[in-house]
C-alpha positions in Angstrom: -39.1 -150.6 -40.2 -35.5 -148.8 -39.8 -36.2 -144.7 -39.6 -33.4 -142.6 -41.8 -31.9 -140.1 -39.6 -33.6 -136.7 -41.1 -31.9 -134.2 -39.2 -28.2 -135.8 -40.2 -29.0 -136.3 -43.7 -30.2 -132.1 -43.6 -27.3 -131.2 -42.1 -25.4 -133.3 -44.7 -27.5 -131.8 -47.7 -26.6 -128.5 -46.1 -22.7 -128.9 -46.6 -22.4 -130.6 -49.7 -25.3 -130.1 -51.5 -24.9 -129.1 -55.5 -25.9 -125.8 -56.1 -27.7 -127.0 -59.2 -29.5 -123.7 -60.6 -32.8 -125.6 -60.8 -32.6 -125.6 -56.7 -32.5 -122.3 -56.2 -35.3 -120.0 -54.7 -36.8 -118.3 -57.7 -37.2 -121.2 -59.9 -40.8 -121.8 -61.1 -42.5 -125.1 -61.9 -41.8 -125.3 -65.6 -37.9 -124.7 -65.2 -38.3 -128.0 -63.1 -40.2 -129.9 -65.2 -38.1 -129.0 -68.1 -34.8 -129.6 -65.9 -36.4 -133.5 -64.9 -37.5 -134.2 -68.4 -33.9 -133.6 -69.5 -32.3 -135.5 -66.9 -33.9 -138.7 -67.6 -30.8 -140.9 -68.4 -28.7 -138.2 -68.5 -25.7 -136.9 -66.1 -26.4 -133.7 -64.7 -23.4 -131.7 -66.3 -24.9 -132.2 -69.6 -28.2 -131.4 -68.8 -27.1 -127.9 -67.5 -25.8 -125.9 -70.7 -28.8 -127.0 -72.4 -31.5 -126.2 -69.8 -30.3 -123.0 -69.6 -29.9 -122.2 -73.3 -33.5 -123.8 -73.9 -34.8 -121.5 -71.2 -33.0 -118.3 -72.6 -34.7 -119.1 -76.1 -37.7 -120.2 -74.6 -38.7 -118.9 -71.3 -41.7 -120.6 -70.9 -44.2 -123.5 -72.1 -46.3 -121.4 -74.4 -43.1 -120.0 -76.0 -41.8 -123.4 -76.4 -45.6 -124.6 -77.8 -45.1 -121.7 -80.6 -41.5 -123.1 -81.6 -40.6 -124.5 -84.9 -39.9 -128.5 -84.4 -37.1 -128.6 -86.2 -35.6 -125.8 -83.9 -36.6 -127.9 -80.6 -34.6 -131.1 -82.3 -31.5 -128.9 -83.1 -31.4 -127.0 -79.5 -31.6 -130.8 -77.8 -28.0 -131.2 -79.0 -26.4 -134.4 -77.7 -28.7 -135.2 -74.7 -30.0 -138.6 -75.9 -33.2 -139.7 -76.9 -34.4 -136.8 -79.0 -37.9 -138.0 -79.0 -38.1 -136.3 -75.0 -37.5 -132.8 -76.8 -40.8 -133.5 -79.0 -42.8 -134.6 -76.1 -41.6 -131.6 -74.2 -43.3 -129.1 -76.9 -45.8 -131.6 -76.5 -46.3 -131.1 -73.0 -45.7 -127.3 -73.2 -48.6 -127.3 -75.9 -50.8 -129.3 -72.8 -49.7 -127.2 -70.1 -51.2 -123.9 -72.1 -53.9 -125.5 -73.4 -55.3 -127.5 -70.4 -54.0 -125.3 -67.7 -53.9 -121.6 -68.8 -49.7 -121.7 -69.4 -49.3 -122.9 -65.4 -47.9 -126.4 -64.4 -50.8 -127.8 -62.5 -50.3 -128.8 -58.8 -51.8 -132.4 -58.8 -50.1 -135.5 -59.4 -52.6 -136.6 -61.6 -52.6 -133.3 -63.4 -48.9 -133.7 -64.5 -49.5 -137.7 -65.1 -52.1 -136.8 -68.0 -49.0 -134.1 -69.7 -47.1 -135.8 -72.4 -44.2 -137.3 -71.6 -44.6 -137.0 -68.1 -44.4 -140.2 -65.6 -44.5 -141.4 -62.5 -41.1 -140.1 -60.8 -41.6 -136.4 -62.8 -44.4 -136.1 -62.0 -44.0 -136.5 -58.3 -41.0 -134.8 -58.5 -42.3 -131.4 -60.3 -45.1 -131.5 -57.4 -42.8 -131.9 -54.6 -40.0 -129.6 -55.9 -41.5 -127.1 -57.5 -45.0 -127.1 -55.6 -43.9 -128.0 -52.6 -46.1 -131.0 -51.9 -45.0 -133.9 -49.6 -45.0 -136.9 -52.0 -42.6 -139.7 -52.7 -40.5 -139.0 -55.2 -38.5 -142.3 -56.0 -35.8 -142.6 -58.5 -32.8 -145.4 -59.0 -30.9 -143.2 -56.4 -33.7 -142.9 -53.9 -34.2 -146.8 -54.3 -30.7 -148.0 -53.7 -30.5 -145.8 -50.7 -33.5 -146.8 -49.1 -32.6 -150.6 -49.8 -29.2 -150.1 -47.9 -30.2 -147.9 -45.3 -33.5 -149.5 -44.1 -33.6 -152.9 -45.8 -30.2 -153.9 -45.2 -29.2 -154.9 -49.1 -26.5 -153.9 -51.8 -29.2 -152.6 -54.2 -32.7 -152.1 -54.5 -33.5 -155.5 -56.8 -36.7 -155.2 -59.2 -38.5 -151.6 -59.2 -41.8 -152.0 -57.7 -44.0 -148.6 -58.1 -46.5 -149.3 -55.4 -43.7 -151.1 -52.9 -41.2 -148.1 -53.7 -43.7 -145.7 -53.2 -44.7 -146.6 -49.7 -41.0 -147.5 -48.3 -40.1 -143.9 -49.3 -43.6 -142.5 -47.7 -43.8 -144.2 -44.7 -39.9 -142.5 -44.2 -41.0 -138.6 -45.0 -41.3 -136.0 -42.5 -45.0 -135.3 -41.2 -44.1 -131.5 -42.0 -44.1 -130.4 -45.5 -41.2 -128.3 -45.5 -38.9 -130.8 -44.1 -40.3 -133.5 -46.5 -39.3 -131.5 -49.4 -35.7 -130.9 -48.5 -36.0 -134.6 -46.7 -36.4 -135.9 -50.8 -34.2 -133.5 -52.4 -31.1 -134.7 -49.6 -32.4 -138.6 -50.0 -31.7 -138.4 -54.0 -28.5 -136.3 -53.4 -27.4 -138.5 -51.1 -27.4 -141.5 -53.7 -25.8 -139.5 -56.7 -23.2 -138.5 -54.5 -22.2 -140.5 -51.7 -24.4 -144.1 -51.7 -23.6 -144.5 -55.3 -24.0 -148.2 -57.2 -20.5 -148.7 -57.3 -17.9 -147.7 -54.7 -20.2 -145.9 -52.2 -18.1 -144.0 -49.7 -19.7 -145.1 -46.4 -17.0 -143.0 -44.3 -19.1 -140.1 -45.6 -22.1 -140.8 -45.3 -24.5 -138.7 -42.9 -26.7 -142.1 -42.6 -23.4 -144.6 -42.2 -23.7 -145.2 -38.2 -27.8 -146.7 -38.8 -28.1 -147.9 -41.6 -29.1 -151.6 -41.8 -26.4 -152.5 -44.6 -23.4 -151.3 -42.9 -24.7 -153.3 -39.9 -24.9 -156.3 -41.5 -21.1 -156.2 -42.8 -21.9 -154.7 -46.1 -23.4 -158.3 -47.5 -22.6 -158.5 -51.0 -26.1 -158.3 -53.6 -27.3 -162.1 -54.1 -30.4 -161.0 -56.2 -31.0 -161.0 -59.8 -28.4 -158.3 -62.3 -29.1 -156.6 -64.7 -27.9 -156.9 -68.0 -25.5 -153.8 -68.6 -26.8 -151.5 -71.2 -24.4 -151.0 -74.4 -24.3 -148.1 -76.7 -21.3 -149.0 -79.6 -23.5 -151.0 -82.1 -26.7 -150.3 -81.3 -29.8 -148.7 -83.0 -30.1 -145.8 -80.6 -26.6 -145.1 -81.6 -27.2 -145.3 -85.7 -30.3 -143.5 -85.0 -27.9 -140.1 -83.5 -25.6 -140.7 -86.1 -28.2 -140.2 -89.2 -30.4 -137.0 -86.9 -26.5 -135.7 -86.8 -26.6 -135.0 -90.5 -29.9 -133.3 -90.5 -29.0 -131.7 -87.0 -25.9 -130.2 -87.7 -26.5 -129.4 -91.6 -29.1 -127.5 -93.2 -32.3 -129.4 -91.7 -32.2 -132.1 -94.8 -29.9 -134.6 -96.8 -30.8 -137.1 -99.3 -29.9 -141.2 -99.2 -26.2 -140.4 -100.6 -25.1 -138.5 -97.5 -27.7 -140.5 -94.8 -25.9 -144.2 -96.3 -22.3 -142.9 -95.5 -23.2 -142.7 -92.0 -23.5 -146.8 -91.4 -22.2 -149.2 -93.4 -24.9 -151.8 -92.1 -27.9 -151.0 -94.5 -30.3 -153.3 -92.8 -30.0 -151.9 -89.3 -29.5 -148.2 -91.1 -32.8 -148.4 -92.9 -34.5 -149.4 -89.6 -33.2 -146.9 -87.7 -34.4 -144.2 -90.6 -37.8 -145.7 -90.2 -38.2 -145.2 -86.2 -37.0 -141.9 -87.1 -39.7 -141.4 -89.1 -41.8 -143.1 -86.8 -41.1 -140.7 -84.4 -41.5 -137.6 -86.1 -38.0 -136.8 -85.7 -37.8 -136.7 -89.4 -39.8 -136.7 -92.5 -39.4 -138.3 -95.8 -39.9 -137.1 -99.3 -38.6 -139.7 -101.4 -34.8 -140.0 -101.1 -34.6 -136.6 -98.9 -34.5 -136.6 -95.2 -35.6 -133.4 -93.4 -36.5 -132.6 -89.7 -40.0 -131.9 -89.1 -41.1 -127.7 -89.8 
């Protein structure tokens, strides 16, 4: 199999890095968990005003565990799927419960925390424990396909077969592993990206298998584009809005001016529920104490 050239994607990382503040030196375990949590489907430069105003009301899991719900569903603002902030007080509720307010070590560990997968939990053990594991996202994937397999994008994820492509390509030593993964992911957000990668940059360009072959254009299944405008998720901000950015509660009058459709309206009220993103008392809607 094709090796990635570790010392010229260091050097790379080295130059054009982001100083992201969950990177730096005196960052503990929980900051990154918290940071990966909220990054889940979300672009970094939203993630970073809230991390940091989370962190400055809550330092730490068992402050988190102790918070009121309503305030965790309020402080996630506009991130996107709100149901990760309750998890997170989930897991913080875990983490002092199971493991004395310390984010445990092992992979499995972190696997058994709410709302904590695969990639975070590989990702809090390599970056905030040090520990060389995989740690495989959509960026990680894509560069791995183009680089050593020689194709525009990664095609259907495969845990097990993602896993050991990005194993068998770490550095034996543990130190170099680490940065090894954090330049690998960097390298797709900035520079290998899905659309319009920018090869004359790239620290990788003169092996990898892609660029060898001519570039070959993807001949593998698409996927179907994801839409927003229309869609439940997007009712389902529009009606925690009301609760969010009001007094914590409104009755059916003010939730029924928010979507004209009363079908899809009412559904989206019920995942809500569902959720325990809200509560329901009769006609009034609150969040959860």
């Amino acid at each position: 199999m094709t090796s990635v050239d570790t010392a010229a994607l260091l050097a790379w990382f080295d130059r054009a890095g982001r100083p992201l503040p969950w990177r730096g030196a005196d960052v503990g375990a929980w900051e990154i968990l918290l940071c990966e949590v909220m990054s889940q489907q979300t672009p970094v430069s939203r993630v970073e005003p809230v991390w940091r105003e989370w962190l400055e009301r809550w330092p730490g899991p068992a402050e988190l565990a102790a918070a009121p719900a309503a305030e965790v569903i309020r402080m996630w603002g506009k991130l996107g799927y709100p149901r990760r902030a309750l998890r997170l007080k989930e897991c913080a509720l875990a983490v002092v419960d199971r493991h004395g307010g310390r984010v445990p070590t092992d992979v499995d560990d972190l696997l058994a925390l709410p709302g904590v997968g695969d990639y975070t939990a590989r990702a809090v053990a390599c970056f905030a424990h040090g520990q060389r594991v995989p740690v495989v996202d959509t960026n990680v994937r894509r560069v791995v396909a183009r680089a050593v397999g020689g194709s525009a994008e990664a095609g259907p994820p495969s845990t097990r077969r993602d896993l050991s492509a990005v194993d068998a390509l770490l550095p034996e030593d543990r130190d170099r592993a680490v940065a090894f993964s954090v330049a690998l992911m960097e390298l797709g957000a900035l520079v290998c990206t899905a659309r319009g990668p920018r090869c004359e940059d790239c620290p990788l360009a003169s092996s990898c298998a892609w660029v060898a072959a001519g570039k070959p254009a993807w001949d593998g299944p698409r996927r179907r584009a994801q839409t927003f405008a229309g869609t439940d998720r997007q009712v389902r901000g529009l009606l925690l809005d009301v609760l969010r950015d009001g007094d914590g509660a409104a009755d059916r009058v003010r939730l029924d001016a928010v979507w004209p459709d009363a079908v899809q309206r009412e559904r989206a009220l019920d995942s809500l529920v569902a959720d325990g993103l809200m509560v329901r008392s009769g006609d009034l809607y609150s969040l959860p104490g």
